[in-house]
N, CA, C and O atoms as a GROMACS GRO file, in nm:
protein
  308
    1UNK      N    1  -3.412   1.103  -1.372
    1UNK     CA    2  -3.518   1.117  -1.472
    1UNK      C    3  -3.628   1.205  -1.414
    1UNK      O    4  -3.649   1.201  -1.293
    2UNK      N    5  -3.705   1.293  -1.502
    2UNK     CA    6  -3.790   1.383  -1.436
    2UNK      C    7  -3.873   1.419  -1.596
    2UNK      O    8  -3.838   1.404  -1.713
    3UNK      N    9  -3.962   1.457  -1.550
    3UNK     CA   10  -4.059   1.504  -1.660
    3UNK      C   11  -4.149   1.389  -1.743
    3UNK      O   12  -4.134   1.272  -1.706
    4UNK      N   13  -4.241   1.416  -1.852
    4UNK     CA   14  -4.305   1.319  -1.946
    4UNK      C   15  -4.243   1.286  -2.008
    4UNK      O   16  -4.275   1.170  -2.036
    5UNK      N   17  -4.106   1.333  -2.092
    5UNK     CA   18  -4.035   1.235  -2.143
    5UNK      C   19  -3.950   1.133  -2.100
    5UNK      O   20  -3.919   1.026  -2.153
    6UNK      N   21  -3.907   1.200  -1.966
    6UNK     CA   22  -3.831   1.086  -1.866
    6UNK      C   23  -3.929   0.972  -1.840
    6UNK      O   24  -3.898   0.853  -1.848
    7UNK      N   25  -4.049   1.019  -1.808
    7UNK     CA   26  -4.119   0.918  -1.755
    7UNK      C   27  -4.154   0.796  -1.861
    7UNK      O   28  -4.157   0.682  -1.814
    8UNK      N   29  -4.178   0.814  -1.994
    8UNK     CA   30  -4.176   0.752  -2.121
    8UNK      C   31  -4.051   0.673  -2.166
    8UNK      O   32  -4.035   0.559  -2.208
    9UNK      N   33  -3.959   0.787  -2.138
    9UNK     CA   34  -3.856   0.636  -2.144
    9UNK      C   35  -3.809   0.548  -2.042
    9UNK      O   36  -3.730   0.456  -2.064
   10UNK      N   37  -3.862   0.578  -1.920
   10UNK     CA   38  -3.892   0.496  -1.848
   10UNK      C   39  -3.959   0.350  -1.830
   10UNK      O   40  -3.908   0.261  -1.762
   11UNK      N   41  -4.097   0.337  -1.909
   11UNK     CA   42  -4.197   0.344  -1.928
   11UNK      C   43  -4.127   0.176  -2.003
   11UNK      O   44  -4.129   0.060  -1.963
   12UNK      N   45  -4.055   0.266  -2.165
   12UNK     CA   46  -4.044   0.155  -2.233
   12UNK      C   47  -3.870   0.134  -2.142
   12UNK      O   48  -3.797   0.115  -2.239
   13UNK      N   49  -3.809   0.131  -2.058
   13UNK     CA   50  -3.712   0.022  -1.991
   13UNK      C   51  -3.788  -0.042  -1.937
   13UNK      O   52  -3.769  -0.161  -1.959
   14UNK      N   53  -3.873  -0.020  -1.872
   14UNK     CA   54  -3.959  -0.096  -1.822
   14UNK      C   55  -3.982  -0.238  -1.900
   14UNK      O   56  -3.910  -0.338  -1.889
   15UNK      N   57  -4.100  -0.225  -1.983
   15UNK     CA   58  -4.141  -0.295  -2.090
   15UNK      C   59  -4.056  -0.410  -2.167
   15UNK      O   60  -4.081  -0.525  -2.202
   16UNK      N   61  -3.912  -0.300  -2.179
   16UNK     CA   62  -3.773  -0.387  -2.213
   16UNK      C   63  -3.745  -0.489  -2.113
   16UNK      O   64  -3.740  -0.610  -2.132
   17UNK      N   65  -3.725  -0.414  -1.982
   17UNK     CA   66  -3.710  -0.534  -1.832
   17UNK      C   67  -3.778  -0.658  -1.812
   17UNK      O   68  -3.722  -0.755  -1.761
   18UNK      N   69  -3.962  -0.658  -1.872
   18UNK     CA   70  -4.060  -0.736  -1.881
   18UNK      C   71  -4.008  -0.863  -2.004
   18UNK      O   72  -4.023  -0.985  -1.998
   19UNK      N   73  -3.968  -0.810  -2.071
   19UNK     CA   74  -3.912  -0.911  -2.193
   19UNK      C   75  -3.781  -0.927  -2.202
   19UNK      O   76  -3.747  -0.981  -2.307
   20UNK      N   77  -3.688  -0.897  -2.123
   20UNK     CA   78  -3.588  -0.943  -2.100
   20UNK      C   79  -3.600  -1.117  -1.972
   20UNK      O   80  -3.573  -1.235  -1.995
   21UNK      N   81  -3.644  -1.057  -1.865
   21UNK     CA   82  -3.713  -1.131  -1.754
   21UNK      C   83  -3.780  -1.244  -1.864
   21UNK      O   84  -3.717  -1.350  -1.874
   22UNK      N   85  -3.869  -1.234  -1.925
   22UNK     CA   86  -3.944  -1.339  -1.987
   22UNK      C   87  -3.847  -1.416  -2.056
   22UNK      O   88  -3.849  -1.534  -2.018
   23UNK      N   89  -3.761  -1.391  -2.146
   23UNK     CA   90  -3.664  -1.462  -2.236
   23UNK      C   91  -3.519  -1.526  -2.082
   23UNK      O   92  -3.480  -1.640  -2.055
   24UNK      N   93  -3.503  -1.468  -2.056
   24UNK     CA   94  -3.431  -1.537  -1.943
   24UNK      C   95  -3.460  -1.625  -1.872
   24UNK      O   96  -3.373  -1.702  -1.832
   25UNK      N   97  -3.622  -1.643  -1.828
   25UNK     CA   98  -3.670  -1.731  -1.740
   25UNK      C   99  -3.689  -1.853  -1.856
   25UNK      O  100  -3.715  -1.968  -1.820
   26UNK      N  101  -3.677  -1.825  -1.966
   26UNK     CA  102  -3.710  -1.969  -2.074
   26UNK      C  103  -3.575  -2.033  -2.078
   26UNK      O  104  -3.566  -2.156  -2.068
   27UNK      N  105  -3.487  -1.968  -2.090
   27UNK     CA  106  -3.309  -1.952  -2.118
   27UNK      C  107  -3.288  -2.062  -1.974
   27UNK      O  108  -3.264  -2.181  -1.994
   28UNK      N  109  -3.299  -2.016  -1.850
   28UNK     CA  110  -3.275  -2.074  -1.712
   28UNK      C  111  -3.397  -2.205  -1.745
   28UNK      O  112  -3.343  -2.316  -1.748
   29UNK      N  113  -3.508  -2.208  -1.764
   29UNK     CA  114  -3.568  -2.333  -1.732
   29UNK      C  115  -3.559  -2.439  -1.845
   29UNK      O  116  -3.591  -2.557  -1.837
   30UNK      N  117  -3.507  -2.373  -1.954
   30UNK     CA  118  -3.476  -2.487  -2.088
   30UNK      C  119  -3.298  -2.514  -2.066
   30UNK      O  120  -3.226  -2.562  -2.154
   31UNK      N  121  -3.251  -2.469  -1.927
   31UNK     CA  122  -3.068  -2.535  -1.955
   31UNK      C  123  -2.990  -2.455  -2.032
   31UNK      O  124  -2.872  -2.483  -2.056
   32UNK      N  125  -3.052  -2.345  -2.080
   32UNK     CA  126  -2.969  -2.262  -2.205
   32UNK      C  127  -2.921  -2.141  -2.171
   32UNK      O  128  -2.862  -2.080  -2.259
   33UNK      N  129  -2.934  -2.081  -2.045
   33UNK     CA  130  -2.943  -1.929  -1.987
   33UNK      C  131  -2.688  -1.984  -1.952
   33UNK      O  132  -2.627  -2.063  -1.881
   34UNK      N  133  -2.655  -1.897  -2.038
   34UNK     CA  134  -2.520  -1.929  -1.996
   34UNK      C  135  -2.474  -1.812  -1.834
   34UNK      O  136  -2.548  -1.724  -1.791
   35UNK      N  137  -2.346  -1.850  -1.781
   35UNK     CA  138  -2.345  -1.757  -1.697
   35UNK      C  139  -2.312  -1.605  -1.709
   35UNK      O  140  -2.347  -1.513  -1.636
   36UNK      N  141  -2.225  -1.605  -1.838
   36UNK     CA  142  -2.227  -1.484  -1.913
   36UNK      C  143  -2.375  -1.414  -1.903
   36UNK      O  144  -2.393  -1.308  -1.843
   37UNK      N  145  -2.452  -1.470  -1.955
   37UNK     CA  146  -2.634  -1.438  -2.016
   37UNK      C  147  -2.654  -1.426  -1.908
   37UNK      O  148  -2.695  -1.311  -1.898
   38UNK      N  149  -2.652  -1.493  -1.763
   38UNK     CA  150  -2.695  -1.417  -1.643
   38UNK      C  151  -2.659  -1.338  -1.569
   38UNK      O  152  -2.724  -1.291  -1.476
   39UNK      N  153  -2.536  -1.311  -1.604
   39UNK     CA  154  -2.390  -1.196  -1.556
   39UNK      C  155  -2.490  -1.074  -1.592
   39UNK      O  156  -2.551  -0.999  -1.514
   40UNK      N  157  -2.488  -1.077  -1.734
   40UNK     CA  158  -2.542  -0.971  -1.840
   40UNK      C  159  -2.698  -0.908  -1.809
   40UNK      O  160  -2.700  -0.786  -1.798
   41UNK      N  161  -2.818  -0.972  -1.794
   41UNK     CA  162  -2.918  -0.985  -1.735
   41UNK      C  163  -2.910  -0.978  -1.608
   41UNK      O  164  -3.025  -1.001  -1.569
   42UNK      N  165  -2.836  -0.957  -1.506
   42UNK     CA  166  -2.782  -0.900  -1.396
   42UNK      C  167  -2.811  -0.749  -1.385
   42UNK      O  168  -2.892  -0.674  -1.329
   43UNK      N  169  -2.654  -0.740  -1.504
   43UNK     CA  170  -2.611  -0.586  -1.472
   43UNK      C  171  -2.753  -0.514  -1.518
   43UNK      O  172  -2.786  -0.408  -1.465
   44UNK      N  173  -2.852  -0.590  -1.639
   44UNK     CA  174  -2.915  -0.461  -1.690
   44UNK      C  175  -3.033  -0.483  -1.611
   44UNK      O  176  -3.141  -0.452  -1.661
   45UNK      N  177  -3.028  -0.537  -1.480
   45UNK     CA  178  -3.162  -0.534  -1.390
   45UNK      C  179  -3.126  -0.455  -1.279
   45UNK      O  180  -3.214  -0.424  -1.199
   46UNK      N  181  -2.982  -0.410  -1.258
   46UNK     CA  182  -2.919  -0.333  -1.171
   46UNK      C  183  -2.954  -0.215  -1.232
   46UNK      O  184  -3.004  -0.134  -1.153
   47UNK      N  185  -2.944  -0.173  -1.357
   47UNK     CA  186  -2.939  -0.082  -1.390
   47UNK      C  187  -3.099  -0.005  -1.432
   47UNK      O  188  -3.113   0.118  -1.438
   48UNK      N  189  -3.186  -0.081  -1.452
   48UNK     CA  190  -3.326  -0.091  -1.455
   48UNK      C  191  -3.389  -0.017  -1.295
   48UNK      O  192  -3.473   0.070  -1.272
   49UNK      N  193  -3.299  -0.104  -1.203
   49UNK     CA  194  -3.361  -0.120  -1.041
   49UNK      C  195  -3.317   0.060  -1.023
   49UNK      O  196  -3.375   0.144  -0.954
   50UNK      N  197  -3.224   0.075  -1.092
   50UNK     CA  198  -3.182   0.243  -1.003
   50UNK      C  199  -3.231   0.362  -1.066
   50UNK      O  200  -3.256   0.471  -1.014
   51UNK      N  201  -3.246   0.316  -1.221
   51UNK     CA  202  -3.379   0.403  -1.282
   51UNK      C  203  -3.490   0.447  -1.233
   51UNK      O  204  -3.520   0.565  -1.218
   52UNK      N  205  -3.564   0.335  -1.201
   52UNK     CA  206  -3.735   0.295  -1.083
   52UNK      C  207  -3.660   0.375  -0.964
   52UNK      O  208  -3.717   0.484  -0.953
   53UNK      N  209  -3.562   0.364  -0.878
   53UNK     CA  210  -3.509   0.428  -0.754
   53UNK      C  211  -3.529   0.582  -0.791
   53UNK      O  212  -3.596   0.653  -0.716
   54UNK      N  213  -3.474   0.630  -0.900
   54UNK     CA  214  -3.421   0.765  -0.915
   54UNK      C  215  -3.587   0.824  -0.917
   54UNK      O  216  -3.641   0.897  -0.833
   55UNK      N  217  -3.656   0.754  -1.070
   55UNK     CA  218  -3.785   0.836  -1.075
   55UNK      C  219  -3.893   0.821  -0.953
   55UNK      O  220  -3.996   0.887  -0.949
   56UNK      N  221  -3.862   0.742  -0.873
   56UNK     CA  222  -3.938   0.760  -0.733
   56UNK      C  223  -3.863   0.875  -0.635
   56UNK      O  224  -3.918   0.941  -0.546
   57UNK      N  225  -3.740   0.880  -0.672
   57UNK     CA  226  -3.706   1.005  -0.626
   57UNK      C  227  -3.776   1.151  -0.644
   57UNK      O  228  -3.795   1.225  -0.547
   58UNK      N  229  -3.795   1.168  -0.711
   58UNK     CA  230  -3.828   1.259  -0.810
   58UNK      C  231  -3.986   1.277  -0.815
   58UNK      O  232  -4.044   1.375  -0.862
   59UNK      N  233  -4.050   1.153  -0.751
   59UNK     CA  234  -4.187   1.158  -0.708
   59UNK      C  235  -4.240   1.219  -0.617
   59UNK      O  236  -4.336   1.295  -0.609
   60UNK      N  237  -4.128   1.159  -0.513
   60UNK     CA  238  -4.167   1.213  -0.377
   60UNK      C  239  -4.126   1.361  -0.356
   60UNK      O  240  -4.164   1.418  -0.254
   61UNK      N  241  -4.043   1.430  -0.456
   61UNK     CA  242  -3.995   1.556  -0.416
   61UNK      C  243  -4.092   1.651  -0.484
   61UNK      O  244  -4.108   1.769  -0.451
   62UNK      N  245  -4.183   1.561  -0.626
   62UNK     CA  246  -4.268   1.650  -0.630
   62UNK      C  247  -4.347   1.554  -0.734
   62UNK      O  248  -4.325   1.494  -0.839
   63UNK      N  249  -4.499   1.584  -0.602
   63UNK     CA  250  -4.593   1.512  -0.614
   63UNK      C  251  -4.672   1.532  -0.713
   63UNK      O  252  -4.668   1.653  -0.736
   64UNK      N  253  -4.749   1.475  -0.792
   64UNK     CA  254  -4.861   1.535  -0.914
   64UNK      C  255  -4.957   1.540  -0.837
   64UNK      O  256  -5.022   1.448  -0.786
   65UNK      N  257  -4.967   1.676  -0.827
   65UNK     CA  258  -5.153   1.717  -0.786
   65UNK      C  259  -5.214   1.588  -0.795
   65UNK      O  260  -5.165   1.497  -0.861
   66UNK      N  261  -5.366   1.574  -0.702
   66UNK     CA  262  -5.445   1.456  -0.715
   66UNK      C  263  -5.428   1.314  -0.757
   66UNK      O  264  -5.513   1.243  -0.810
   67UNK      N  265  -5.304   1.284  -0.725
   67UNK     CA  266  -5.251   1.138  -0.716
   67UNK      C  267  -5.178   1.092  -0.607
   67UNK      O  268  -5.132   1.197  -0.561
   68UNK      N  269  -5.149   1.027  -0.558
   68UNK     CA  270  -5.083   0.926  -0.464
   68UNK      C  271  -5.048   0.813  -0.500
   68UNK      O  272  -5.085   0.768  -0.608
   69UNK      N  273  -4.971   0.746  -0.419
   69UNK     CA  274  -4.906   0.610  -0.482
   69UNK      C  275  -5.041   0.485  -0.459
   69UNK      O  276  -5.067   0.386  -0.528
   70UNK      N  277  -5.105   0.537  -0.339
   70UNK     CA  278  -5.202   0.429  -0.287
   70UNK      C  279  -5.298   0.368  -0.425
   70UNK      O  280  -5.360   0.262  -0.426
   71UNK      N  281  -5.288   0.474  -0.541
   71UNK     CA  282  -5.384   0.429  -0.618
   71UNK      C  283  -5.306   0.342  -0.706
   71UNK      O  284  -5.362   0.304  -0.808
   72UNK      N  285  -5.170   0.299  -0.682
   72UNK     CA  286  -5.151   0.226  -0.754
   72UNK      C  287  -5.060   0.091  -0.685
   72UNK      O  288  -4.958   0.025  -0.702
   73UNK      N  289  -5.177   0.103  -0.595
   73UNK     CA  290  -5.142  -0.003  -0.487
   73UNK      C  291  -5.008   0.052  -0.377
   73UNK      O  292  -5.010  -0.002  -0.266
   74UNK      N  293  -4.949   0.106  -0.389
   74UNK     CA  294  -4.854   0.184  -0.290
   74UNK      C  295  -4.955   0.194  -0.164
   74UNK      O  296  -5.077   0.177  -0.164
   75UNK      N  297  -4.875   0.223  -0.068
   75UNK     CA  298  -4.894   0.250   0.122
   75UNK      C  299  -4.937   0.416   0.123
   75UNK      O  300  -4.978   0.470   0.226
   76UNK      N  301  -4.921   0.485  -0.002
   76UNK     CA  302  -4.945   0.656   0.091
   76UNK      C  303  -5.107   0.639   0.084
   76UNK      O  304  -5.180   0.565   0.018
   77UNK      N  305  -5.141   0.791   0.230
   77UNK     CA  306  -5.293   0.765   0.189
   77UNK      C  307  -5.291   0.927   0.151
   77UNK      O  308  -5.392   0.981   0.106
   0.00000   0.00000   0.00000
């Protein structure tokens, strides 16, 4: 992923990941999350996790003028 539209649909997997996570953690603490449903909610957090991997790729190879990660709590200074 690369660019403002990559980063946007990024943006909303993200958002998707946030409310997936939320409905799963009700699913697991109400007895109802099947192992299928956590098989499934697995793969699409695998697949979420290498998205976030790739566009940090893509960060570090090229930086936006006057930003760093530190400002968003990240280690660069």
């Amino acid at each position: 992923m690369s660019g403002p539209s990559a980063a946007a649909g990024l943006a909303e997997l993200l958002m998707r990941g946030v409310w997936l996570v939320e409905q799963t953690a009700y699913e697991v603490g109400g007895r109802r999350a099947t192992a299928g449903r956590c098989r499934d909610v697995a793969e699409a957090l695998d697949e979420l996790s290498a998205a976030l991997r790739e566009h940090a790729e893509t960060r570090e190879t090229a930086p936006v003028p006057g930003e760093n990660s530190a400002s968003y709590g990240g280690t660069d200074a």
